[in-house]
C-alpha positions as CSV (number, residue, x, y, z in Angstrom):
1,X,-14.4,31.6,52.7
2,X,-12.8,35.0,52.5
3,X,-12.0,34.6,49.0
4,X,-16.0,33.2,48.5
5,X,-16.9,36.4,50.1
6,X,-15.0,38.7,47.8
7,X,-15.8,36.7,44.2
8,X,-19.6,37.6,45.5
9,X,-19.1,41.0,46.5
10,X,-17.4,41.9,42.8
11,X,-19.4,40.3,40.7
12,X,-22.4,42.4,42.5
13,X,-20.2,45.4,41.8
14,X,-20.0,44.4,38.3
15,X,-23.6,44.1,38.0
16,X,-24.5,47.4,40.2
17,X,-21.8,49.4,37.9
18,X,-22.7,48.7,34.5
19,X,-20.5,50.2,32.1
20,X,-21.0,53.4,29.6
21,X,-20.3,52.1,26.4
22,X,-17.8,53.2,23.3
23,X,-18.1,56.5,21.8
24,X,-19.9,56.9,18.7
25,X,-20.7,59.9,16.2
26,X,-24.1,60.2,16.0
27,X,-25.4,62.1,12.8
28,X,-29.2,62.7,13.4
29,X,-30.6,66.3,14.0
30,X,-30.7,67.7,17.4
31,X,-28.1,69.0,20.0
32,X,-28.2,65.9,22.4
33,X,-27.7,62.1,22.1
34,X,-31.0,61.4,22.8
35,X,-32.0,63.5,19.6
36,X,-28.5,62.8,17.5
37,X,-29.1,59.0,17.7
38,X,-31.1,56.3,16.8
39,X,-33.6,55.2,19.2
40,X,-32.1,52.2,22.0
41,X,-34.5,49.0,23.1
42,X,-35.9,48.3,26.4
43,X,-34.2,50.6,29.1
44,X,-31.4,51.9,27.1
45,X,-30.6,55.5,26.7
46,X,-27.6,57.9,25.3
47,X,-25.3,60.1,26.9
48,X,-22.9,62.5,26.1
49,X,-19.2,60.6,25.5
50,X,-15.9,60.5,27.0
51,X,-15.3,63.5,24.0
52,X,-18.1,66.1,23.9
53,X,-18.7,66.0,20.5
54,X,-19.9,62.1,20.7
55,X,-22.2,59.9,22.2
56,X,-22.2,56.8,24.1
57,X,-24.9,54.2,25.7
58,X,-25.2,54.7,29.2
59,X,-24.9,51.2,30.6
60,X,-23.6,48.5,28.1
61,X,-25.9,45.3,29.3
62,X,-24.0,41.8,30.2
63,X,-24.2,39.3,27.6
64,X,-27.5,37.4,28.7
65,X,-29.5,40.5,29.2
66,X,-27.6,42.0,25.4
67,X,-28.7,38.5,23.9
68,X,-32.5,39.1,24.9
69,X,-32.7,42.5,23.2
70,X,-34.8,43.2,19.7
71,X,-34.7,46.3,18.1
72,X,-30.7,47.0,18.2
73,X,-28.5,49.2,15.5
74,X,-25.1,49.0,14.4
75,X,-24.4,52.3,16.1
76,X,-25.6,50.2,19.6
77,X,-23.3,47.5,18.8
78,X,-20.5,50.0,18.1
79,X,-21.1,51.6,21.3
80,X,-21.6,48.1,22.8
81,X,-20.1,45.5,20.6
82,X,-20.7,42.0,20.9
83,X,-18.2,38.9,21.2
84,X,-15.7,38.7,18.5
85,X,-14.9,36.1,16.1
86,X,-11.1,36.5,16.1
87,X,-9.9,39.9,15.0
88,X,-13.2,41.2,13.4
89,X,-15.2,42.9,16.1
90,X,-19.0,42.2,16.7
91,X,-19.7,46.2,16.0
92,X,-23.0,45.5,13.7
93,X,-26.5,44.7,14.4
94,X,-27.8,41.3,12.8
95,X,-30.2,41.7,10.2
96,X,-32.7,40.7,12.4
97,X,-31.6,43.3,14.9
98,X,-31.1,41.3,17.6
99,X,-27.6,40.9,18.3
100,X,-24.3,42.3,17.5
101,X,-22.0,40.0,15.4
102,X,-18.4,40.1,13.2
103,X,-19.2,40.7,10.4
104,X,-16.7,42.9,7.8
105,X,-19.3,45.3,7.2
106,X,-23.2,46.2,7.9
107,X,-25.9,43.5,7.5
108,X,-27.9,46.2,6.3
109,X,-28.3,48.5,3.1
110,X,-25.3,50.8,4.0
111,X,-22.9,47.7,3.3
112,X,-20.8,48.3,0.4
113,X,-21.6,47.0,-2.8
114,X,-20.8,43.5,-3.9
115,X,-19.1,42.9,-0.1
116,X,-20.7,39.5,0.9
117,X,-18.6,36.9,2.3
118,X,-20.0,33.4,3.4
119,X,-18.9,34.5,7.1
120,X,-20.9,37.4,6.8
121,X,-24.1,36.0,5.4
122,X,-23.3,33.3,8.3
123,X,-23.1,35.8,10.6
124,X,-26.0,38.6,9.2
125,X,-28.6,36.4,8.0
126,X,-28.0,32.7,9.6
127,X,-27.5,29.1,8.3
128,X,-30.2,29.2,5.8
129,X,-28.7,31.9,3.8
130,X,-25.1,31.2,4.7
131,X,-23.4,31.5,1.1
132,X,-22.5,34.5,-0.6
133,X,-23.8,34.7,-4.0
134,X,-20.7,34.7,-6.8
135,X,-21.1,38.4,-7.4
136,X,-20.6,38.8,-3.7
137,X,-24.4,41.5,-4.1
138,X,-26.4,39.1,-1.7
139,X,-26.7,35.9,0.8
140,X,-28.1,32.7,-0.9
141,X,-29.7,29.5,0.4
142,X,-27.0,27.1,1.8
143,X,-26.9,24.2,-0.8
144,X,-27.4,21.4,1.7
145,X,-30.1,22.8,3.2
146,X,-32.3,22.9,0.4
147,X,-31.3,19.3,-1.2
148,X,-32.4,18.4,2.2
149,X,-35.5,20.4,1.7
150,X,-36.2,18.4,-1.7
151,X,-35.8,15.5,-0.4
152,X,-38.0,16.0,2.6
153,X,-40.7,17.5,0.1
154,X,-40.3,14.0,-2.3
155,X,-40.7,11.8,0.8
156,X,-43.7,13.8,1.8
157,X,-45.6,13.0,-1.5
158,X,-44.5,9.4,-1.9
């Protein structure tokens, strides 16, 4: 019972004490994080980092309230990152900007030139557009999904 009672007791504390996320260099104009950084969704906000000079999100959320979020940016996820596939860390934003994923680089338009991997577009962009094009410059339809998508299309007429 005692050990019932104290499972319950930390877990509160872990949902009372949220914690301040990963330091980040902000690059916007401004002297605060709040005018430095991009703007957070719902209740999030930035403070001022472990170092002075950077910024952090005040209270990383747990992964179900993290997973309901819309609006997020790769400096969020580097300040809160997601879970990680391996050893690549979920430090960008989706290119829907709803959650954090492992991805090598950005989902957005500062990724590096012809830097598409099919993990990435897996992990940016989704199952529809899970293969990276042979000049590695964008995400194109998975194969199977769109003989599938023919097919459905033929049975539809006939």
């Amino acid at each position: 019972m005692n050990i019932l009672k104290l499972s319950v007791a930390l877990l509160l504390v872990g949902f009372i004490f949220a914690a301040q996320g990963n330091d980040v260099v902000c690059t916007g104009s401004g002297t605060s994080c709040s005018d430095k950084c991009p703007q957070l969704p719902g209740n999030l906000s930035w403070v001022t980092g472990s170092n002075n000079n950077k910024c952090a999100v005040n209270n990383c959320p747990n992964a179900a309230d993290a997973a309901k979020l819309t609006g997020i940016v790769d400096l969020y996820c580097q300040s809160c990152p997601g879970t990680p596939n391996g050893s690549i860390s979920a430090i960008f934003a989706n290119s829907g900007n709803t959650a954090c994923v492992a991805s090598s680089a950005s989902c957005h338009s500062s990724r590096p030139a012809n830097s598409w991997t099919d993990a990435d577009c897996l992990a940016c962009i989704g199952p529809k557009f899970s293969v990276a094009s042979s000049d590695k410059q964008s995400c194109t339809a998975n194969a199977n999904i769109l003989i599938i998508s023919v097919l459905m299309a033929i049975s539809l007429i006939f």
